[in-house]
PDB file with one MODEL, atoms N, CA, C and O in Angstrom:
MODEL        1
ATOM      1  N   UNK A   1     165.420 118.635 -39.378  1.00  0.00           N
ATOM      2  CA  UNK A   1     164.543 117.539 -39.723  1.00  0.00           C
ATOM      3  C   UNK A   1     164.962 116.262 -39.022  1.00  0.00           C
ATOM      4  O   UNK A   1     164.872 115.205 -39.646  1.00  0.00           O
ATOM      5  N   UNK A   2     165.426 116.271 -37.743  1.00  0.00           N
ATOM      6  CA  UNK A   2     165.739 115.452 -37.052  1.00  0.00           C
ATOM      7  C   UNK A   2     167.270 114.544 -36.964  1.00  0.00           C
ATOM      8  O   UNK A   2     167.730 113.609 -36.308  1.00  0.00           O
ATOM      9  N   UNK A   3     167.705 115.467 -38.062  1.00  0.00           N
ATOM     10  CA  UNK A   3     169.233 114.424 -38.483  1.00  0.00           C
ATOM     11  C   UNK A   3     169.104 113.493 -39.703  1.00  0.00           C
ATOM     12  O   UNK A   3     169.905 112.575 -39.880  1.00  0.00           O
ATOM     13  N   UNK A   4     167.868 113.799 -40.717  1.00  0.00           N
ATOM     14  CA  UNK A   4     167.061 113.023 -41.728  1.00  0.00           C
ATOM     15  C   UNK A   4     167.435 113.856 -42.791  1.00  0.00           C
ATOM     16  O   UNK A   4     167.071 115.027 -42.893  1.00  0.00           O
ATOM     17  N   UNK A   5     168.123 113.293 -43.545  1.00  0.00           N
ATOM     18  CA  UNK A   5     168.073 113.415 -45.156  1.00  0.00           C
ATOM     19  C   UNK A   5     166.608 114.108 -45.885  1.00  0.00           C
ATOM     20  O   UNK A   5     165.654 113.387 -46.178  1.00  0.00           O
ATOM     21  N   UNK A   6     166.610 115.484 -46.098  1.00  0.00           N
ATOM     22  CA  UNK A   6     165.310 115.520 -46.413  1.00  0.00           C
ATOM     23  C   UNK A   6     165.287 116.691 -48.170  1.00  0.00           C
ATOM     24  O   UNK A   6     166.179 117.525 -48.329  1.00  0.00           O
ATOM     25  N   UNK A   7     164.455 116.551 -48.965  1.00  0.00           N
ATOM     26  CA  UNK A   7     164.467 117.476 -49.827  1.00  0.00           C
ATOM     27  C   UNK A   7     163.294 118.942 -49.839  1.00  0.00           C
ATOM     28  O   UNK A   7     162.069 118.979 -49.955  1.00  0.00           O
ATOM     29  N   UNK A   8     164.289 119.996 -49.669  1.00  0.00           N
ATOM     30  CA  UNK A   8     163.264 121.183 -49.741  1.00  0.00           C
ATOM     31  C   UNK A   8     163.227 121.656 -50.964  1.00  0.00           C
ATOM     32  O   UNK A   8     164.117 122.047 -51.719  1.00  0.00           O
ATOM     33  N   UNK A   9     161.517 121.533 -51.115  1.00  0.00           N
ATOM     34  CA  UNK A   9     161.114 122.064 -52.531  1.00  0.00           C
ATOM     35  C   UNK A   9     159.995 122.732 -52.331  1.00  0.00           C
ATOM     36  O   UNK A   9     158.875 122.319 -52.032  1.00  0.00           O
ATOM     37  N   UNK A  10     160.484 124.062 -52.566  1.00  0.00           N
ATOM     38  CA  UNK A  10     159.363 125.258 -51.787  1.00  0.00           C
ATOM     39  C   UNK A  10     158.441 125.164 -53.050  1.00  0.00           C
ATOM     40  O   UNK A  10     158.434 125.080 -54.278  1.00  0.00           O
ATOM     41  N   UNK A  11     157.950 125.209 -52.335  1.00  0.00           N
ATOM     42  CA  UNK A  11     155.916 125.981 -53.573  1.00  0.00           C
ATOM     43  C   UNK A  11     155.395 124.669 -54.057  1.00  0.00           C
ATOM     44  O   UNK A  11     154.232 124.735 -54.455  1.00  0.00           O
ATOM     45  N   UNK A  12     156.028 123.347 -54.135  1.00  0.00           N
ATOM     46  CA  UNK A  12     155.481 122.159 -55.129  1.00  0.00           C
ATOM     47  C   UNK A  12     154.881 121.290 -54.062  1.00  0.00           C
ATOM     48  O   UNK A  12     155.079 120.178 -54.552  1.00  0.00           O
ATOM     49  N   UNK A  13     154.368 121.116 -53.092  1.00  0.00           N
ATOM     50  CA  UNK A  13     153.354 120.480 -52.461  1.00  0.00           C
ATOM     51  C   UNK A  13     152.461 120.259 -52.779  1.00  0.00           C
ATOM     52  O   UNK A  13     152.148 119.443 -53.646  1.00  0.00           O
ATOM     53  N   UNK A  14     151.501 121.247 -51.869  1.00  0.00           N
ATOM     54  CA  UNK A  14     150.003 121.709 -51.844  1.00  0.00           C
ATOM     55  C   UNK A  14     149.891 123.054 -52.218  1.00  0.00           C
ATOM     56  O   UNK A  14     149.082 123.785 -51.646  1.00  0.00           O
ATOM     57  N   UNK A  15     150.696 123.502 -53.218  1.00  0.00           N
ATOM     58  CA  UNK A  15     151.123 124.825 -53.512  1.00  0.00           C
ATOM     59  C   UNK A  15     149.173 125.281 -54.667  1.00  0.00           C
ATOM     60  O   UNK A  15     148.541 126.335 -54.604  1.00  0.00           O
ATOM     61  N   UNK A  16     148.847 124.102 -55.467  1.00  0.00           N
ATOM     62  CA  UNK A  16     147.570 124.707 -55.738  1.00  0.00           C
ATOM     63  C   UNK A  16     146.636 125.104 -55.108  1.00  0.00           C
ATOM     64  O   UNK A  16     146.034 126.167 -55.261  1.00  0.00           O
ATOM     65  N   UNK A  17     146.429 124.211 -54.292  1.00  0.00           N
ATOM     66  CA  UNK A  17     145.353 124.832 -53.198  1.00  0.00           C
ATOM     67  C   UNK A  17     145.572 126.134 -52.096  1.00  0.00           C
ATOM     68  O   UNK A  17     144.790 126.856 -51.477  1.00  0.00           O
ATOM     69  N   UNK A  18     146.660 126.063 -52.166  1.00  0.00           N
ATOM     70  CA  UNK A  18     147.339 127.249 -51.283  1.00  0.00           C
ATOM     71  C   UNK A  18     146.788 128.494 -52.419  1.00  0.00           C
ATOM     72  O   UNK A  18     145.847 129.269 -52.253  1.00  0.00           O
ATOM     73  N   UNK A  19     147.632 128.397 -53.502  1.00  0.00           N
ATOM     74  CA  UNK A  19     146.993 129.423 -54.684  1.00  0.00           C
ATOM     75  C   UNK A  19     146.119 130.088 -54.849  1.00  0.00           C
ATOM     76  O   UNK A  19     145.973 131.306 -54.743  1.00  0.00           O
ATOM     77  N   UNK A  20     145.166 128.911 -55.260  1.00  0.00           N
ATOM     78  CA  UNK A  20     143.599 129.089 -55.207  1.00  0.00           C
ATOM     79  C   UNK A  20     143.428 129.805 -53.852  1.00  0.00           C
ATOM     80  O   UNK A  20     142.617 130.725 -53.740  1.00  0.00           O
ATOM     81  N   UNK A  21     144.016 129.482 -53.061  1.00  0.00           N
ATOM     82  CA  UNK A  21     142.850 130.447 -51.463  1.00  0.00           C
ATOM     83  C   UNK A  21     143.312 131.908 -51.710  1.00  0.00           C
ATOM     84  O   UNK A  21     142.454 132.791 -51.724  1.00  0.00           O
ATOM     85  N   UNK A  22     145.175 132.342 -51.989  1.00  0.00           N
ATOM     86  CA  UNK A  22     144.910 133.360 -51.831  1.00  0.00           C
ATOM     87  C   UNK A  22     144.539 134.280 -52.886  1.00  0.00           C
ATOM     88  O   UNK A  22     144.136 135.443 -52.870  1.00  0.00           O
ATOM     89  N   UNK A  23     144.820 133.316 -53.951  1.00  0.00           N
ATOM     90  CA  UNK A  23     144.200 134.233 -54.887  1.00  0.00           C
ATOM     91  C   UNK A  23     142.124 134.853 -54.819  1.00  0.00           C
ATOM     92  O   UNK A  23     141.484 135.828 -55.212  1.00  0.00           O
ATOM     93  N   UNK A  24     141.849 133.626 -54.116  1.00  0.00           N
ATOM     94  CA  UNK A  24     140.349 133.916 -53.921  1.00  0.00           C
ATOM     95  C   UNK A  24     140.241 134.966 -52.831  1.00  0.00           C
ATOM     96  O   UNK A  24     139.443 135.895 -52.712  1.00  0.00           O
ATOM     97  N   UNK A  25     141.387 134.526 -51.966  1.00  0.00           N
ATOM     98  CA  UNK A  25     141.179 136.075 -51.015  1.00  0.00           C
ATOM     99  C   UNK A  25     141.080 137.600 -51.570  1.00  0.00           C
ATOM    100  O   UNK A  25     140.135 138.356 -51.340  1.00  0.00           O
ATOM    101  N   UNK A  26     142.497 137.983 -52.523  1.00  0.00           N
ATOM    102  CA  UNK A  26     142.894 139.167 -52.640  1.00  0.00           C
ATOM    103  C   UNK A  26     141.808 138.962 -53.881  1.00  0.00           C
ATOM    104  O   UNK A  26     141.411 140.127 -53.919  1.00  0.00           O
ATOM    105  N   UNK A  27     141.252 138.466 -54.648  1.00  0.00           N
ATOM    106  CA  UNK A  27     140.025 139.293 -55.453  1.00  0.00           C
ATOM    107  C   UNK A  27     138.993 139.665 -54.755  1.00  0.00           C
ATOM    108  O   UNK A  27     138.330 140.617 -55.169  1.00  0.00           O
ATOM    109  N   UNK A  28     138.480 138.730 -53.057  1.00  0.00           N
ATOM    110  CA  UNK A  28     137.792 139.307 -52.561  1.00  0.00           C
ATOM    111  C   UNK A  28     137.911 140.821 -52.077  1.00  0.00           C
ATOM    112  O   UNK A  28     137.093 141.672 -52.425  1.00  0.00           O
ATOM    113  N   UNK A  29     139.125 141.118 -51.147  1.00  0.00           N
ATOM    114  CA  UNK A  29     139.472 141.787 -51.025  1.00  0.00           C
ATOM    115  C   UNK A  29     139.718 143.141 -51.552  1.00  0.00           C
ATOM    116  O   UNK A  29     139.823 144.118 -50.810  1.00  0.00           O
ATOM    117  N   UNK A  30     139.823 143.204 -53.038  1.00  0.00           N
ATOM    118  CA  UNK A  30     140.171 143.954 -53.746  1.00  0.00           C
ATOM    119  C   UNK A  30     139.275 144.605 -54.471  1.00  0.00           C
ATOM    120  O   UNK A  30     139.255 145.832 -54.574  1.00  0.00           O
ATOM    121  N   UNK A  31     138.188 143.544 -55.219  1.00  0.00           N
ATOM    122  CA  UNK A  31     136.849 143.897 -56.002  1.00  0.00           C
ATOM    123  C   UNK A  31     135.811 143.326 -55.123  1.00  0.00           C
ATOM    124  O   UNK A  31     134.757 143.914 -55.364  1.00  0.00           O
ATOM    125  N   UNK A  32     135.605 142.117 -53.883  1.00  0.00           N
ATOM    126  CA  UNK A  32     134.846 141.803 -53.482  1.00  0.00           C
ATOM    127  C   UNK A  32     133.729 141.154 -54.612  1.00  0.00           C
ATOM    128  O   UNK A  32     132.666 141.617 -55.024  1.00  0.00           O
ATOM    129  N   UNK A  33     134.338 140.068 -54.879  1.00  0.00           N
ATOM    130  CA  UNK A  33     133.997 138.848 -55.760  1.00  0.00           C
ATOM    131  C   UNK A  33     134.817 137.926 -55.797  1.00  0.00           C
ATOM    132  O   UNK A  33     136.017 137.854 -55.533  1.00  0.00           O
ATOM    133  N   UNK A  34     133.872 137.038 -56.240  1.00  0.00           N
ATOM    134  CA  UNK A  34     134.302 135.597 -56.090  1.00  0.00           C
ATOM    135  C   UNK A  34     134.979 135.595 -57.530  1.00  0.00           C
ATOM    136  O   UNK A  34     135.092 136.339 -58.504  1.00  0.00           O
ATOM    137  N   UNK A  35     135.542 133.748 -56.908  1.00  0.00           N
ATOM    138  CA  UNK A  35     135.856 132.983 -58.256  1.00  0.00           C
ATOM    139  C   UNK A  35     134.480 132.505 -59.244  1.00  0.00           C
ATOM    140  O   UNK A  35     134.661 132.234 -60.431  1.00  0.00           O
ATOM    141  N   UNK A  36     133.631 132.462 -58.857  1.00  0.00           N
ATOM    142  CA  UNK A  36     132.177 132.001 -59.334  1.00  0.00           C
ATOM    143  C   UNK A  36     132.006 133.636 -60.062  1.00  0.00           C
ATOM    144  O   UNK A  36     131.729 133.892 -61.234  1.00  0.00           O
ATOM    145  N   UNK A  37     132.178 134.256 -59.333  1.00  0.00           N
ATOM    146  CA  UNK A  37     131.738 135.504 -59.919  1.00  0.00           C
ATOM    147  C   UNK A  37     132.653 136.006 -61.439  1.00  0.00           C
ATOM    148  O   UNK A  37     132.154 136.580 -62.407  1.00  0.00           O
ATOM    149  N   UNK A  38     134.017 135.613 -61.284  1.00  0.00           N
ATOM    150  CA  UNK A  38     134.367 135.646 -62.798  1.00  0.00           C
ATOM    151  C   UNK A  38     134.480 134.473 -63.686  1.00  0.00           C
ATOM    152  O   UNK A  38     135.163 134.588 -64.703  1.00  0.00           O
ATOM    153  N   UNK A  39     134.045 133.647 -63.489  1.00  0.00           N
ATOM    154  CA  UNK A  39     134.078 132.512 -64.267  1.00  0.00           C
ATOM    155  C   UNK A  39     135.438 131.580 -64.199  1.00  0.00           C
ATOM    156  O   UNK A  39     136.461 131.970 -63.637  1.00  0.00           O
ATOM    157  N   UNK A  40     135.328 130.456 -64.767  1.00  0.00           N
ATOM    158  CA  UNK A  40     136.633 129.794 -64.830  1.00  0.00           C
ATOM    159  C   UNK A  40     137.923 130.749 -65.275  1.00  0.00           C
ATOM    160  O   UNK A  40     138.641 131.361 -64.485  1.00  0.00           O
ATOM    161  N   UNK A  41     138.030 130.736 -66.509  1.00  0.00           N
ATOM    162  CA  UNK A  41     138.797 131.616 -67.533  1.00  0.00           C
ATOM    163  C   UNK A  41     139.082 132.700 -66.779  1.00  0.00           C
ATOM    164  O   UNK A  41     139.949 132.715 -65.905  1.00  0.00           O
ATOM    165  N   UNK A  42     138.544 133.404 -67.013  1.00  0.00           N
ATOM    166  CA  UNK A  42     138.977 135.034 -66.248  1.00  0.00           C
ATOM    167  C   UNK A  42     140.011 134.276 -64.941  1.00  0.00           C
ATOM    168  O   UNK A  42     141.240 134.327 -64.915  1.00  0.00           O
ATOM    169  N   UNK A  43     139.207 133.659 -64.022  1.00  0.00           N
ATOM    170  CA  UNK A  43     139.888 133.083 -62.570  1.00  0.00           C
ATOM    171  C   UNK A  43     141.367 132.228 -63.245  1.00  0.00           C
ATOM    172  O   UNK A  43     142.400 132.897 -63.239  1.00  0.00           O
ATOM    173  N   UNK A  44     141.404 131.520 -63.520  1.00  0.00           N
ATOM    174  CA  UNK A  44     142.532 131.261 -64.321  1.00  0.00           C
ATOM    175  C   UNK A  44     143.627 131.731 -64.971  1.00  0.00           C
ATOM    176  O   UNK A  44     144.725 131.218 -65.187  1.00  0.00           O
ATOM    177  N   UNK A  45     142.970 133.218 -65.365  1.00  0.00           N
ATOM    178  CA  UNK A  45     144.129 134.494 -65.733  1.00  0.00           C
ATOM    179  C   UNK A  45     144.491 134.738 -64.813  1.00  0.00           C
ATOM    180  O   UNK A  45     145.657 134.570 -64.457  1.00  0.00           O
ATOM    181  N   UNK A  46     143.572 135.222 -64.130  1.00  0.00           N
ATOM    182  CA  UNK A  46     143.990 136.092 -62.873  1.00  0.00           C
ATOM    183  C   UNK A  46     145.263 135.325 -62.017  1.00  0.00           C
ATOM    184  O   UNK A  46     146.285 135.952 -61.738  1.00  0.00           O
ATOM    185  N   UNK A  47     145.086 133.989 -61.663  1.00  0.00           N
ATOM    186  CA  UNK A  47     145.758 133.308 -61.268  1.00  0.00           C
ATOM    187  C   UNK A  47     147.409 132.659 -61.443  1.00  0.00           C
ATOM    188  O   UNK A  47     148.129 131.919 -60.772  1.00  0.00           O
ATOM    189  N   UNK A  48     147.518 133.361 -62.670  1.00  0.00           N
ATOM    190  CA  UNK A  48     148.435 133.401 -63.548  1.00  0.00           C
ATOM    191  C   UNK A  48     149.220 134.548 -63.744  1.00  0.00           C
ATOM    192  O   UNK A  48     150.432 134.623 -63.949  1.00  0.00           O
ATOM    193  N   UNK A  49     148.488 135.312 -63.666  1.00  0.00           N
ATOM    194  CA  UNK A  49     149.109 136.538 -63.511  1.00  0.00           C
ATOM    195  C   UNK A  49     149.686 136.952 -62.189  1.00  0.00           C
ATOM    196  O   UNK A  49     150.590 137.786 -62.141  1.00  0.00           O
ATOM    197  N   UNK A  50     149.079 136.269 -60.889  1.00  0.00           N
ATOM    198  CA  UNK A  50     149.406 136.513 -59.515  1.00  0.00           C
ATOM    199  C   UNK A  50     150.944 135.712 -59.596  1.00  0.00           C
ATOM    200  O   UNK A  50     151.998 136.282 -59.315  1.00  0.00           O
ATOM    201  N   UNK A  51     150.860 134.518 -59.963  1.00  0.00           N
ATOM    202  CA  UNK A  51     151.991 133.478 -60.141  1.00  0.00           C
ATOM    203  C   UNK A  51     153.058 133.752 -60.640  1.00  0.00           C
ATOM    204  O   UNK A  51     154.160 133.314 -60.309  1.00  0.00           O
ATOM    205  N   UNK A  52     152.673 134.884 -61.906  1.00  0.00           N
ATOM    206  CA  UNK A  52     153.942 135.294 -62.786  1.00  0.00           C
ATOM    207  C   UNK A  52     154.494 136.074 -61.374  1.00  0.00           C
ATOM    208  O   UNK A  52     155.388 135.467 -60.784  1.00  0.00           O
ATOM    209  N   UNK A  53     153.939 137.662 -60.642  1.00  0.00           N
ATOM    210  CA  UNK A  53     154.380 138.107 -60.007  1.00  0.00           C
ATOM    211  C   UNK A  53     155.100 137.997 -58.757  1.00  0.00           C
ATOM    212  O   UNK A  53     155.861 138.707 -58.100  1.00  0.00           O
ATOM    213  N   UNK A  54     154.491 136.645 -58.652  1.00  0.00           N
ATOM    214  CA  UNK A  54     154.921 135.838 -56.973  1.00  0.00           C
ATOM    215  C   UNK A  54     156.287 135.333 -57.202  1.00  0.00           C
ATOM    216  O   UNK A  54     157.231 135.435 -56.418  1.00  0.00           O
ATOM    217  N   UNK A  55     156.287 134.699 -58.527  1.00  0.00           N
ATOM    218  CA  UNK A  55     157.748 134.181 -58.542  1.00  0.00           C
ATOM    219  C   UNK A  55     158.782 134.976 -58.148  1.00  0.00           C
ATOM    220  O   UNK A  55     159.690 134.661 -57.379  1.00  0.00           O
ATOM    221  N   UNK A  56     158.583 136.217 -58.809  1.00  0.00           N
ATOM    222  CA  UNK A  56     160.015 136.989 -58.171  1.00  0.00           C
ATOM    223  C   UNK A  56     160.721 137.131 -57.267  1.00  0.00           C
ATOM    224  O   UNK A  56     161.893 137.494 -57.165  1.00  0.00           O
ATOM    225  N   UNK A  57     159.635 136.694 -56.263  1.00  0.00           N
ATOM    226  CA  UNK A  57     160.013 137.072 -54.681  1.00  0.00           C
ATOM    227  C   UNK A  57     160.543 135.188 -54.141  1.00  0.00           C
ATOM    228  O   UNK A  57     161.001 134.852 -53.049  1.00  0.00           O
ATOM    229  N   UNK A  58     160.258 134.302 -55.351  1.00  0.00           N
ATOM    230  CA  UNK A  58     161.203 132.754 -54.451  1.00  0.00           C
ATOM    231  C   UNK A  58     162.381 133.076 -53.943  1.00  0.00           C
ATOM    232  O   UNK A  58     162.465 133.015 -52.716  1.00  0.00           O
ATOM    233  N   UNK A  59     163.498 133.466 -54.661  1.00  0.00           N
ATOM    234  CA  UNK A  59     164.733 133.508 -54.544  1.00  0.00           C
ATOM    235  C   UNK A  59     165.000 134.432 -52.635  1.00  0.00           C
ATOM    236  O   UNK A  59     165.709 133.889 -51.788  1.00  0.00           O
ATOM    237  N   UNK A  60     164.474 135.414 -52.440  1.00  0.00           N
ATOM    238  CA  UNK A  60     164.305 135.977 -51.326  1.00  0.00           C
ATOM    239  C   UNK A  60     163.172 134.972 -49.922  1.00  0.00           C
ATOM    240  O   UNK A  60     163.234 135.117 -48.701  1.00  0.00           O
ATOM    241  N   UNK A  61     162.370 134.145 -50.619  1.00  0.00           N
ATOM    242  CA  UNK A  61     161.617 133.103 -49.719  1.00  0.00           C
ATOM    243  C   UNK A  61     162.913 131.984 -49.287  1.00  0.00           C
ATOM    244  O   UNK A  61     163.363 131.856 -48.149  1.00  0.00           O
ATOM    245  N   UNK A  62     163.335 131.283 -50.429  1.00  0.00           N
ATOM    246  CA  UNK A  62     164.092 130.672 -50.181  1.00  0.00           C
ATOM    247  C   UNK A  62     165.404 130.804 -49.381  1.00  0.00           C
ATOM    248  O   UNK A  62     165.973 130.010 -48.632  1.00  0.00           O
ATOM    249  N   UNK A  63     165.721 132.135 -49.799  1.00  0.00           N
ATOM    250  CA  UNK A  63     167.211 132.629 -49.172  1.00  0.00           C
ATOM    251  C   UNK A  63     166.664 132.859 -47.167  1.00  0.00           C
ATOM    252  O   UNK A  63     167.380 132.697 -46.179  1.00  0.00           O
ATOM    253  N   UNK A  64     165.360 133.222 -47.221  1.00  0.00           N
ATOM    254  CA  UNK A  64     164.823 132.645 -45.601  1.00  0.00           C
ATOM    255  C   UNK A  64     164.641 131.997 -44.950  1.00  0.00           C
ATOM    256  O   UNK A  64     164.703 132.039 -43.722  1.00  0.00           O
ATOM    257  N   UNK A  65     164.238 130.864 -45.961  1.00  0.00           N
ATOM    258  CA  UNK A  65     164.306 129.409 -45.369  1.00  0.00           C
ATOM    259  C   UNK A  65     165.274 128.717 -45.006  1.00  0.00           C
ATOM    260  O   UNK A  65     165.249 128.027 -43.987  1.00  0.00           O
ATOM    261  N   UNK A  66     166.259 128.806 -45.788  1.00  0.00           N
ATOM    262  CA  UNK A  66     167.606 128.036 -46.085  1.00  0.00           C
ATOM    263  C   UNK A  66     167.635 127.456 -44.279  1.00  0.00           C
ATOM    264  O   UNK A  66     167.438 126.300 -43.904  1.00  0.00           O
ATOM    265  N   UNK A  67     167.921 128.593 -43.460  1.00  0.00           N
ATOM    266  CA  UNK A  67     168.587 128.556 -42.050  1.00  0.00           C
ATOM    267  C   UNK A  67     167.699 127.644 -41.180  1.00  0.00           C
ATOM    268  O   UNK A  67     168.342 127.121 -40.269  1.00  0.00           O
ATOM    269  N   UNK A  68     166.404 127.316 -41.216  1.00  0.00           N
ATOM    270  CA  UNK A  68     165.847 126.419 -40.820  1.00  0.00           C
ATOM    271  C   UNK A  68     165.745 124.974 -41.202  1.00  0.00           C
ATOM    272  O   UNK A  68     165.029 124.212 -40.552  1.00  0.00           O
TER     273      UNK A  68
ENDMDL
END
């Protein structure tokens, strides 16, 4: 980062909007429907449930990043 004091904090950015896309992807993908197509709620589970599973894998994201 140039010789700059900097803080890495993976996922807390723009980490919702990131979310939202792929989660809108892999339901396309998967059932081929939208977020419109299940409603708020449902989309909101779903989204939650992707999140619970994603976490597992920080510790291995992070341990990749570190070196850069």
């Amino acid at each position: 980062m140039l010789g700059k004091t900097v803080l890495f904090l993976p996922g807390f950015d723009h980490a919702g909007i990131s979310t939202q896309s792929v989660v809108e992807k892999m339901l396309w993908k998967n059932e081929k429907k939208t977020r419109h197509d299940l409603g708020r709620e449902k989309f909101v589970e779903l989204t939650w449930k992707w999140k619970e599973e994603c976490v597992l894998y920080y510790p291995i994201w992070i341990k990749l990043l570190i070196p850069s």
